[in-house]
C-alpha positions, 0 to 999 in steps of 0.5 A: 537479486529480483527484478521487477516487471510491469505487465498488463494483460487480458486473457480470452477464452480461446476456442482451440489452439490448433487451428486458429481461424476463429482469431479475427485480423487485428491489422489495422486496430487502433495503430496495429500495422501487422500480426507476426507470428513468433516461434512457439514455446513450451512452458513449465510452471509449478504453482507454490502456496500454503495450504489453505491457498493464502497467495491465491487468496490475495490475488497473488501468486508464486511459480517456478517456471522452465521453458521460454525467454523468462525461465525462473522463479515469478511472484506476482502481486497484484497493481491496478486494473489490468496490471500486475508487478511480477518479481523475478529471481533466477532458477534455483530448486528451492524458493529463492529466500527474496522472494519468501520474504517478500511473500511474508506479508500474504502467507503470514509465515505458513509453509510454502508448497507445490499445489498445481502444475500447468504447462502450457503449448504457447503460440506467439504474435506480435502486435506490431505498430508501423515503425516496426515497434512491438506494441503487444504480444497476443498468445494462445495456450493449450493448458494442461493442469494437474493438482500436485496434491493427493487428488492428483486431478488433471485439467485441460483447456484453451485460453488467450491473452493480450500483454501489453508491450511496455510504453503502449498506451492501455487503450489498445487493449479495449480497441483489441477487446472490441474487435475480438468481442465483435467476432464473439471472443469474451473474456475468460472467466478466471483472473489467471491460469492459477485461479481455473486450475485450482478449481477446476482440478479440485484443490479448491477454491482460496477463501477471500475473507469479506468484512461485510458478510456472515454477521454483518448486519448490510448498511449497518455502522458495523458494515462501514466500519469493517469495510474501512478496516479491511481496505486498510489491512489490505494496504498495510499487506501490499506495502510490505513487499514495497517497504522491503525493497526500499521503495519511494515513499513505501515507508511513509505510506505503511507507517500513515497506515498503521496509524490509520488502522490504530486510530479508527479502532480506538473511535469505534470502540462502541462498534468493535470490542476493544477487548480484541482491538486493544491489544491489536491497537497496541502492536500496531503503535509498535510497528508506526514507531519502528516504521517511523525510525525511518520516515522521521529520519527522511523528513528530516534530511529533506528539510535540512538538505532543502534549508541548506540549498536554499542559503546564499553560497556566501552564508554555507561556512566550512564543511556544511553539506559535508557534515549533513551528510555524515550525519545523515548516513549513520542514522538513516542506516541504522533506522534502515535495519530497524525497519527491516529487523521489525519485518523479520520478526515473530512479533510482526507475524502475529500482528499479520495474524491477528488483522486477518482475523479482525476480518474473518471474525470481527468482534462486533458489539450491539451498536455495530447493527445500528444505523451508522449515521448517529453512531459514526456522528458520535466517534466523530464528535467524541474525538473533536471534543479531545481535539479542542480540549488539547487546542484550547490547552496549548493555545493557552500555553506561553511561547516554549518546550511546554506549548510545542509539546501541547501543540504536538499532543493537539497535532495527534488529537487533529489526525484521530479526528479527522481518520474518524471521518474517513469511514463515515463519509458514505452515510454522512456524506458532506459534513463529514469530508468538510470536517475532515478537510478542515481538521486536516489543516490545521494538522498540517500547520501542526505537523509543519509546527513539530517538525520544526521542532525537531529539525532545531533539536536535530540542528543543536546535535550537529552544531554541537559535533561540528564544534568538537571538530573545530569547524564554523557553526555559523551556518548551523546558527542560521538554518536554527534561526530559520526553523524557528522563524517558521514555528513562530509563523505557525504558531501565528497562522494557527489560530484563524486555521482552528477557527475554520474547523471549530465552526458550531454550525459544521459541528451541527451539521454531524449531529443532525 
């Protein structure tokens, strides 16, 4: 069982701990009526990491600390800004299981081990408003370091840090920062305790792999591209721990991530060799159909549960809610343990493994040292060339099975379009944020078009066991009805939607 915390903080070098002149009066800051002074604590902390420092390196980190109102097992991983989310699990010897797999996403499946050490000689204030409120925590540590590694190198300094109580407004730490800036308190130069323990006991310094370095020609189309890539393998490990948990929308965002990833490697074939990206192409699709187990039985509910919540008391006959939800249970668990079982697996370690590497040595090709604007307007232009073929097909195509499945193969030409505008939109600057705009519409329209049609096959199964059991179908008839009033209305929207994103003169516009 892990539970989640929310901090947010800014650490200070701190001059020493032992007398505290140097520390100005914040009474009176930005709603801060008092400064009280809270029992000192002595804590205990060992830093666990692989040995080549991957949690370090994803501004992550794993301890298991004694001493204090918060003794345990931490894995903090990195939020916006100033935040971090710290995830707790109870003192135990050994790395709680929970957070192991919560972890996998960053140390790829590599040993865990102690690399450092640090106790810390805590002095506690509290920042406090005029209601009495804890609005902060200000405390000063005298650190001791020591690397549990074969150096065995000891370090020691002072530092100070500014931890938001929860519910304070955020700006209280620049009013904080001013003041102590204006008595010469800046902040410190490491990220966290961790990170100047690691250097400055010798275990060393975690290498942060940067897709715009070493080979890398700078302002070239091989720079944009890796920069894209990298941020979307960056997302994929941060949601890991999220899809885990079962957290809103965690799913969905991983899942719109893997296809994100797949697609833009397919448009810049001309830029990364497809020879290394194929294969990654491949098991990215596998781990979006696993994914998608989940987020397509989750659309679905919502729209079902919405059609039915929508109808007049006087139209829901016998059991209806009730047979939706029985529905509803036994797919969504076993989708659940889908999603689960592909995170377990050899097989998403070795996709971990194998993104890492896309960025530490990318499999460049000689038009990744071009100018991007030609290069990037050509994917562009290649994958919209794909999307009006499958348009001009389904658009040709009678009402029926055959149009809705040309419609849902044009729906997945639209999205590869527009994921190719993404990257390009710093050196094609408007164009290419109008065309995405654009195509994007009319993918929506199709998306909105297939999950129409799957709502009505998913409706036939229900109507088809609540039939077996003798109960009304009326309420099924009617909720089919309307899923197929809504595909005809999309069908008649979608025309002068295309119209919009096939302009000539946007199309010119790229290629200019």
């Amino acid at each position: 069982m892990t539970e989640s915390i929310r901090e947010t903080e800014r650490k200070y070098e701190a001059p020493s701990a032992d007398d505290t002149a140097w520390l100005p009066d914040l009474a009176g800051v930005d709603g801060i009526a008092s400064v009280v002074d809270q029992d000192a604590e002595d804590l205990d902390a060992v830093y666990y990491d692989t040995d080549d420092l991957r949690l370090a390196g994803a501004s992550a980190t794993l301890r298991r600390r004694t001493g204090g109102s918060d003794a345990g097992w931490h894995l903090k991983l990195p939020l916006s800004g100033d935040s971090r989310e710290e995830l707790r699990a109870p003192l135990s010897e050994e790395v709680p299981d929970t957070l192991r797999e919560l972890a996998l996403s960053r140390t790829r499946g590599a040993e865990l081990r102690p690399v450092v050490r640090i106790r810390s000689a805590r002095g506690v204030r509290q920042l406090v408003g005029s209601d009495g409120t804890a609005l902060a925590e200000l405390s000063i540590d005298a650190v001791r370091a020591e690397s549990l590694l074969a150096t065995g190198t000891r370090a020691a300094w002072t530092e100070m840090e500014v931890e938001l109580a929860p519910n304070t407004d955020p700006a209280l730490l620049d009013a904080v920062e001013k003041t102590l800036g204006a008595n010469g308190i800046g902040r410190a130069h490491s990220s966290s305790k961790l990170a100047r323990a690691l250097e400055e006991t010798e275990v060393g310094v975690p290498r942060v792999p940067d897709a715009c370095t070493g080979a890398v020609v700078s302002g070239s189309a091989g720079e944009e591209v890796l920069r894209y890539v990298d941020e979307r393998i960056h997302a994929l490990v941060n949601l890991d721990p999220a899809v885990r948990r079962d957290l809103p929308d965690a799913v969905h965002k991983m899942r719109t991530t893997c296809r994100r990833l797949r697609s833009v490697l397919r448009s810049y074939r001309s830029v990364l060799d497809r020879k290394v990206t194929d294969p990654v192409r491949s098991e990215l699709k596998w781990l979006s159909t696993e994914l998608g187990a989940e987020r397509d039985q989750e659309v679905l509910r919502e729209r079902l549960c919405a059609r039915i919540e929508a109808l007049p008391t006087e139209l829901v006959f016998g059991a209806a809610s009730a047979r939706l939800q029985v529905w509803d249970v036994g797919d969504t668990s076993e989708a659940r343990l889908r999603t689960i079982a592909a995170l377990d697996s050899p097989r998403y370690l070795a996709l971990l493994n194998s993104l890492a590497s896309l960025t530490e040595q990318p499999p460049l090709r000689g038009k990744a040292a071009r100018q991007p604007e030609k290069v990037m307007a050509k994917a562009i232009l290649k994958e919209y060339g794909r999307l009006s073929d499958r348009m001009a097909h389904a658009l040709d195509l009678p009402p029926g099975t055959k149009r809705d499945k040309a419609l849902h193969e044009a729906r997945k030409a639209a999205k590869k379009t527009r994921y190719a505008t993404e990257p390009a939109r710093d050196s094609l600057g408007k164009p290419a944020k109008r065309l995405g705009k654009r195509v994007k519409a009319v993918q929506q329209v199709l998306g909105d078009h297939q999950d129409s049609v799957v709502a009505r096959e998913a409706l036939r199964k229900v109507t088809l066991a609540a039939h077996a059991a003798g109960e009304p179908s009326f309420t099924w008839g009617l909720l089919y009805g309307q899923e197929q009033a809504a595909a005809d209305r999309d069908e008649r929207e979608l025309p002068p939607v295309w119209a919009e994103a096939s302009r000539r003169k946007l199309r010119k516009a790229l290629n200019r």
